[in-house]
C-alpha positions as CSV (number, residue, x, y, z in Angstrom):
1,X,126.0,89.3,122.7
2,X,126.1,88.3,126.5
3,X,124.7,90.4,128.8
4,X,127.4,92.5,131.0
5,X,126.9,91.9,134.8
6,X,125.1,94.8,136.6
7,X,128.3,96.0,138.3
8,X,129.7,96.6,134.9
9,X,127.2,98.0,132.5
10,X,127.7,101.0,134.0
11,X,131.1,101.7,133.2
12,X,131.3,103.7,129.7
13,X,129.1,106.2,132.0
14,X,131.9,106.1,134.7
15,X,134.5,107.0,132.4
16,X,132.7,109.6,130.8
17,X,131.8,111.3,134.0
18,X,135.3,111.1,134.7
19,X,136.3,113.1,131.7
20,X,133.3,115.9,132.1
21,X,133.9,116.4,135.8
22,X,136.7,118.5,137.0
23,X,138.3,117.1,140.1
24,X,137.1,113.5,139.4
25,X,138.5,110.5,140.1
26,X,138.1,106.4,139.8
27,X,136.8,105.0,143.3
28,X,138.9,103.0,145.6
29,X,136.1,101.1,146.9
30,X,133.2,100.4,144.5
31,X,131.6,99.6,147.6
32,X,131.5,103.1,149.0
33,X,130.9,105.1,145.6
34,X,131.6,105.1,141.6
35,X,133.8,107.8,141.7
36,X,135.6,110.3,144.0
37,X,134.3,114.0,143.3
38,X,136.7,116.3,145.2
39,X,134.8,119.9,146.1
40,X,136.5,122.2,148.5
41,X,139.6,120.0,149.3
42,X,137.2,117.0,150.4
43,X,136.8,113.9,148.7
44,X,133.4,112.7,148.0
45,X,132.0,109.4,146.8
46,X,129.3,109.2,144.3
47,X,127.3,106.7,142.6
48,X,126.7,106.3,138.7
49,X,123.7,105.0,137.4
50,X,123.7,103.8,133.7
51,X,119.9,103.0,132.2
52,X,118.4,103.1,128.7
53,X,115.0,102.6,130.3
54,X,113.0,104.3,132.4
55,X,113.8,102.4,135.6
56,X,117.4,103.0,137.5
57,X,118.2,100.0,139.5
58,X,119.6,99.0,143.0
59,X,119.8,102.8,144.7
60,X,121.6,102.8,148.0
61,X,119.8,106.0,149.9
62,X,121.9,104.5,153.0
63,X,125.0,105.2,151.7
64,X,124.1,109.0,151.5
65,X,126.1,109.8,148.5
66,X,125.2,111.7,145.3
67,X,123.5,110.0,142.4
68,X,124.5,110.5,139.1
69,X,122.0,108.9,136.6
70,X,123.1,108.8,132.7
71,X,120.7,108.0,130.2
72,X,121.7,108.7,126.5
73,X,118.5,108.2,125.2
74,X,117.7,111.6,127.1
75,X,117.6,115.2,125.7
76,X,119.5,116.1,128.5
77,X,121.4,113.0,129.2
78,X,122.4,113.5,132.8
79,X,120.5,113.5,136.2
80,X,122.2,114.5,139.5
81,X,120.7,114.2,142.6
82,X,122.0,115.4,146.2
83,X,121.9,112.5,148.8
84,X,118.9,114.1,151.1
85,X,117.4,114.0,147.7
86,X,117.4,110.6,147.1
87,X,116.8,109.9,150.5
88,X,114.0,112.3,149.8
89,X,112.9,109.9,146.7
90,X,112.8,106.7,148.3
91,X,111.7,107.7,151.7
92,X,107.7,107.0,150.7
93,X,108.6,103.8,149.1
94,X,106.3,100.6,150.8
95,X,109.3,98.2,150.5
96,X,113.2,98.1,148.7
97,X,114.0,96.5,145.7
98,X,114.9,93.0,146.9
99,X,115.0,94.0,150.5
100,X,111.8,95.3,152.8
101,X,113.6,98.4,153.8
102,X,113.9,101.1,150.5
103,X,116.4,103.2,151.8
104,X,118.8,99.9,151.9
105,X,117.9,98.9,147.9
106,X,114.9,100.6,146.1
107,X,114.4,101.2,142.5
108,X,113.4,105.0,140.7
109,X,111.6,106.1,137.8
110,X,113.6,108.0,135.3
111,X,110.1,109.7,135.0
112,X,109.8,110.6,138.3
113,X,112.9,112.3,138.7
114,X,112.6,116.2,138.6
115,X,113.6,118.1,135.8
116,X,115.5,120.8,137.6
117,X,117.6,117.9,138.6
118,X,118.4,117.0,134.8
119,X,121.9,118.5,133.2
120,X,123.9,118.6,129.9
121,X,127.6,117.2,129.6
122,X,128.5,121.2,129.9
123,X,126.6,121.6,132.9
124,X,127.9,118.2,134.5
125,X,130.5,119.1,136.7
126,X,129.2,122.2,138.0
127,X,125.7,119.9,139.0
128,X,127.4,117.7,140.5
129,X,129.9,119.9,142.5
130,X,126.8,121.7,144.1
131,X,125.1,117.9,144.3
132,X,128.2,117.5,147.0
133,X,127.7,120.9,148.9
134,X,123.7,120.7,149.0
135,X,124.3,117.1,150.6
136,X,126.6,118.4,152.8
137,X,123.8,120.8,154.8
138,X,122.4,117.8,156.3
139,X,124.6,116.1,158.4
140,X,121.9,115.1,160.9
141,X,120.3,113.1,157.8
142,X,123.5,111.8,157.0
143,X,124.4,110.6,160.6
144,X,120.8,109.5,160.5
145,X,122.2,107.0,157.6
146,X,125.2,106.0,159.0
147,X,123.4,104.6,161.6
148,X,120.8,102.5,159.9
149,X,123.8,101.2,157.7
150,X,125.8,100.5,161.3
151,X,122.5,98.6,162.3
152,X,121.5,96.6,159.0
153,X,125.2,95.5,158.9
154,X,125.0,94.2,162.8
155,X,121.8,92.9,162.1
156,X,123.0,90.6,159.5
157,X,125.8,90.0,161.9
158,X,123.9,88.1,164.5
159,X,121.2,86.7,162.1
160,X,123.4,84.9,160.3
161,X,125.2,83.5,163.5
162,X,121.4,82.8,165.0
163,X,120.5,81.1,161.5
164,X,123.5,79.0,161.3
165,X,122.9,77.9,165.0
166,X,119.3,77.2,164.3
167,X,120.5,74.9,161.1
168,X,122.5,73.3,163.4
169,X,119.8,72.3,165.5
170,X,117.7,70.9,163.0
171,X,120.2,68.7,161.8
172,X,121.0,67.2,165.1
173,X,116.9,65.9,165.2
């Protein structure tokens, strides 16, 4: 059988989060979240994470947004992690996944992943309710993130423009 591409393997996870979660709902923009969580009248986007290994790939700390890992192969199949969390996570990291900068694209270790941060599908909703309003404490770290996201994006603005103009030149030789 063909192997899904990454954007889609998670999916069975996404729809089951979306029946265990109350006050869930499919994103609007996969590029902002998975899913939109609602907690105290405010929508919030969160990411979903599907692995059957240990490794969980291509985590966004920039995006400041909940992780939700599932991993069926788990006694307790879910992991939920606040955004200063991750952040928390991938901070030490050398380099990203793909990218020099981890908090833009870094890898995790199932393993190395607290176990207080671990749920059941009973506990799910709950976790990742209080995921949203632990998250929320840090707004300093979040506008901390918005920022490096605002400068990575203008930074791949105007070195794609100086890149192309460079090309340029060394085609006019």
């Amino acid at each position: 059988m063909p192997r899904q591409a990454i954007r889609n393997e998670g999916k069975g996870a996404e729809q089951l989060l979306l029946q265990l979660v109350e006050n869930s709902q499919d994103s609007d923009s996969s590029k902002r979240g998975d899913a939109i969580v609602t907690v105290d009248g405010v929508g919030s986007y969160v990411e979903i994470k599907y692995t059957t290994s240990n490794t969980i790939n291509q985590v966004r700390a920039v995006k400041f947004i909940p992780l939700v890992i599932y991993s069926p192969q788990m006694p307790l199949h879910w992991a939920v992690l606040p955004s200063n969390e991750v952040v928390r996570l991938v901070f030490e990291k050398a380099r990203g996944q793909h990218t020099e900068l981890a908090l833009e694209c870094a890898n995790m270790s199932l393993s190395g992943i607290p176990v207080t941060f671990r749920c059941s599908d009973e506990a799910l909703s709950d976790a990742v309710h209080n995921a949203i309003r632990e998250a929320r404490k840090y707004s300093e770290l979040k506008r901390k993130m918005d920022e490096l996201l605002a400068e990575l994006r203008g930074m791949e603005t105007r070195y794609r423009a100086a890149v192309r103009d460079a090309l340029r030149t060394g085609d006019a030789r």
